[in-house]
N, C-alpha and C positions, 0 to 999 in steps of 0.2 A: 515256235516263234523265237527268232535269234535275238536277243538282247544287242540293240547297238555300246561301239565304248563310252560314247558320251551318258548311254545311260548307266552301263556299268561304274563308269567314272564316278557319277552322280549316288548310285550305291553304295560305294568304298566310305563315302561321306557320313552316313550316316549307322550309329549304333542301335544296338536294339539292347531289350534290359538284359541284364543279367542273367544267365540261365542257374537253374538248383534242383536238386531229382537225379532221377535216374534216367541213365541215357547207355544203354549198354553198345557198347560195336557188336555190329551184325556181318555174321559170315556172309562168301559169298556163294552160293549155291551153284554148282557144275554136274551138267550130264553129259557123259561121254564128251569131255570134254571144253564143253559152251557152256557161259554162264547160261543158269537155269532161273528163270525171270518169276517164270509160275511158283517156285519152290519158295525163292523171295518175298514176292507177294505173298503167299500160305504164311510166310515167318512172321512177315511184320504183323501180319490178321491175329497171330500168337501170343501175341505184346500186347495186343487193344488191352486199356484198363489199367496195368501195371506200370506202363513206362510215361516219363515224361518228354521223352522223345525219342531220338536214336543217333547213333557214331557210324557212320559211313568208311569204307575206305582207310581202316587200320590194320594191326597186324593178325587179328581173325578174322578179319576180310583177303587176306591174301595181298593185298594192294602191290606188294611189289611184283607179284606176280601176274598180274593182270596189263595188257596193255592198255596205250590212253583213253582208247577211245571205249574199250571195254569199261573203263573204273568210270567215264563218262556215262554210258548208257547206266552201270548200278546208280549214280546218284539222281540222272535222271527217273529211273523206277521208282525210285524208294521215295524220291520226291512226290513222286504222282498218286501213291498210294496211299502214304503217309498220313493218317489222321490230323486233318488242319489243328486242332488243339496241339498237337506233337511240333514240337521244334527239332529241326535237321541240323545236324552237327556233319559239317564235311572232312574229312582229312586230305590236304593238298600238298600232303608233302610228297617232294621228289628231290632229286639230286639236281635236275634241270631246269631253271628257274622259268624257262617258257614253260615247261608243261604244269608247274605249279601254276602259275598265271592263269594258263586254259583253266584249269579246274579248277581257279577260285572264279575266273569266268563263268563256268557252269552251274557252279555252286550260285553265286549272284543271283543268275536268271530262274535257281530255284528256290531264292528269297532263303536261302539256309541264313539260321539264326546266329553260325558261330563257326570258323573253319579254324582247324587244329592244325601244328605245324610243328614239326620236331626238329633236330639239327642235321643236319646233314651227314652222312652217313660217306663209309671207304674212307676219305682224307682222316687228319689228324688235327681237329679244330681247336681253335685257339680263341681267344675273347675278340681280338680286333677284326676273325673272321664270322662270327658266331655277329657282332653287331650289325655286320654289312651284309650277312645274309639277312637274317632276320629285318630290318632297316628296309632293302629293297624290296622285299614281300611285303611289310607295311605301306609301301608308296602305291600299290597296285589291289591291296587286297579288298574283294567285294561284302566284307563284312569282318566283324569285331577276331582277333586270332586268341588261339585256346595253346598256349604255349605246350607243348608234349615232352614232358621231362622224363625221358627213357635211356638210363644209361646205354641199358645190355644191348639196346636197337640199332640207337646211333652210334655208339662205342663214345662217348662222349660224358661224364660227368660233370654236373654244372655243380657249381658251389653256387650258394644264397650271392655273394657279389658277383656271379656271373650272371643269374637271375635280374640282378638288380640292373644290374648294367644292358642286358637283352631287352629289359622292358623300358628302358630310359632311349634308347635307338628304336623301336617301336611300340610307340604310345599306344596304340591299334590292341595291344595285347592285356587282353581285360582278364583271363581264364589261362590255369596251368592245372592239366592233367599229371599228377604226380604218380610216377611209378616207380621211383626212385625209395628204396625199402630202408632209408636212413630216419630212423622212428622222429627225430626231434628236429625234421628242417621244416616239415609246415610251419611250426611254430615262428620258426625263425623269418621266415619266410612273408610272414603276417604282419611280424614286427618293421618289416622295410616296405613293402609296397602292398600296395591297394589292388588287390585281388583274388578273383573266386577261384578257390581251390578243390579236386577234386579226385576220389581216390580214383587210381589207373591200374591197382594189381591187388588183384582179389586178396593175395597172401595178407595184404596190410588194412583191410578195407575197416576189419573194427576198430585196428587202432586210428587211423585217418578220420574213422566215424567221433571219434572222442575225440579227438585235436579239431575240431568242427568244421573237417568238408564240408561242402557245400550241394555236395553231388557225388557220384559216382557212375564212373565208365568200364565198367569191371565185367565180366563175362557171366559170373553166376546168373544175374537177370534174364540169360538167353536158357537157362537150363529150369530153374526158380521162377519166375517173372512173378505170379502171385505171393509168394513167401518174402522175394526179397521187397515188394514192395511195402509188407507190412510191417517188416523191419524198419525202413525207413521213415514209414509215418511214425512209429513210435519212437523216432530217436526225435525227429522233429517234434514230438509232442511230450519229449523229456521223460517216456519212460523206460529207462535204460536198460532193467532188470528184464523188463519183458522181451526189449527187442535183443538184448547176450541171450535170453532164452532160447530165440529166432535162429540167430549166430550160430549158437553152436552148432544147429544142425544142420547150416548151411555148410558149415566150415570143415565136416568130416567131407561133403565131397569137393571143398577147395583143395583140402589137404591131398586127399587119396587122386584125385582126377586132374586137377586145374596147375600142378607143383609145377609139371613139368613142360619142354617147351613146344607139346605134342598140341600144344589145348587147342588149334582150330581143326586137326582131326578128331579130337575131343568131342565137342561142342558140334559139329557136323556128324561123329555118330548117335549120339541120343539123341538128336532132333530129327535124325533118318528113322531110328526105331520108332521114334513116337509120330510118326508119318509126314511131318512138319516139312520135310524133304523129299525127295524122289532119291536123294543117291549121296554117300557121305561122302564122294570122292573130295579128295584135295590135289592142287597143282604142285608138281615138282618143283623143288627139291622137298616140299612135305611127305609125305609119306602116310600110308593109312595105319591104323590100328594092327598090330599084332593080336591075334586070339586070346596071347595073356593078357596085355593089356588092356584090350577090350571088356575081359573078363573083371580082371579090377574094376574098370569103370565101371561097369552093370554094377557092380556088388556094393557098389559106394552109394548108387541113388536108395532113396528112400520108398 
């Protein structure tokens, strides 16, 4: 059922709370070269229990490798699958501002709780264009935006007053997914505007956990999903010692597996050994696993 604009219209209008939990981005699953629907479905069945929702359509999604209508059908699946208790996090970023649109459209009609949006990427941005993007995505977006502060991705580093300034041009932006590894700008960050913050790279995730995200979008949960979840009830529940317990042993395979910029064939091969997939392929220009490397990662799971 297509969503008319007047209703999508009508959706942009309105917020939903706040999201907090864990929401890991989910690969997307490829056989001989088709998104592989079935294997997705098996993932997200993987998660039941651990997560408070999921991240659609980032960069362990392959997203820019995906055409539209493909990253369309993933959000549509994951939607239809997706445990109603689970909230749907979409990522609508493109360089094309219609096909952001589309897929905040899509997102809309699959009542997603929160679409994620980063800077635009190839140019060389600057603040007066960073408002006016971000500004015209706010005049159309079908739900609350999760600002995605990723230097390495977009080539773009935001300072705390270009933050302030992004979110003063789109009011719409409740949530910033931090991946940005400068240990003291949450803070900073808290002290100027009013919103949920959440860690976005695993390397930082404990310290992010003690400057008090609010959440986390981080990839260990895809490999972890019960460990890391019980880490995080214990931070929420103040007991620190036990959840660094947790940590550390999460942290030898962030360190040895997760460092480098290989993690969605990472991530796609331990979840092929552990059957969770039919195939760890990934899209070019990714590349799969080396035997060494592979071999590392084996050696680092627990």
């Amino acid at each position: 059922m297509t969503t008319s604009s007047a209703s999508i219209e009508s959706l942009s209008q309105q917020s939903k709370p706040r999201l907090a939990g864990i929401f890991p981005p989910v690969p997307t699953p490829f056989q001989d070269g088709r998104l592989d629907l079935d294997s997705l479905r098996r993932m997200l069945d993987g998660l039941v229990g651990s997560v408070d929702g999921v991240t659609v359509g980032g960069s362990l999604a392959e997203a820019a490798s995906l055409s539209i209508a493909e990253r369309e059908t993933v959000i549509r699946t994951v939607a239809s699958h997706l445990d109603r208790d689970r909230a749907l996090v979409v990522s609508i970023t493109d360089n094309s501002l219609e096909q952001t649109r589309r897929l905040s459209d899509v997102a809309g009609e699959c009542d997603a709780a929160l679409l994620m949006l980063s800077c635009p990427n190839y140019f060389e941005n600057d603040r007066p264009m960073l408002e006016a993007y971000f500004g015209a995505v706010d005049d159309f977006a079908s739900a609350d935006l999760c600002l995605y502060d990723n230097p390495l991705a977009s080539n773009t580093t935001l300072s705390v007053d270009d933050i302030v300034a992004i979110q003063l041009a789109a009011r719409r932006i409740t949530h910033i997914k931090m991946s940005d590894n400068t240990l003291d700008k949450i803070t900073q960050i808290r002290s100027r505007i009013d919103a949920s913050i959440f860690c976005g790279d695993d390397a930082v995730l404990w310290h992010h956990l003690l400057t008090g995200a609010e959440g986390v979008m981080v990839s260990i949960p895809m490999v972890y999903p019960e460990k890391t979840a019980r880490m995080w009830k214990l931070v929420v529940d103040g007991d620190l010692e036990q959840a660094y317990g947790l940590y550390r042993k999460l942290s030898h395979f962030i360190h040895c597996a997760l460092s480098q910029q290989d993690y969605p064939a990472v991530i796609k091969a331990v979840l092929h050994e552990r059957g969770l997939l039919s195939s760890s392929e990934v899209r070019l220009p990714l590349l799969p696993l080396t035997r060494a490397r592979r071999d590392e990662v084996f050696s680092a799971l627990d």
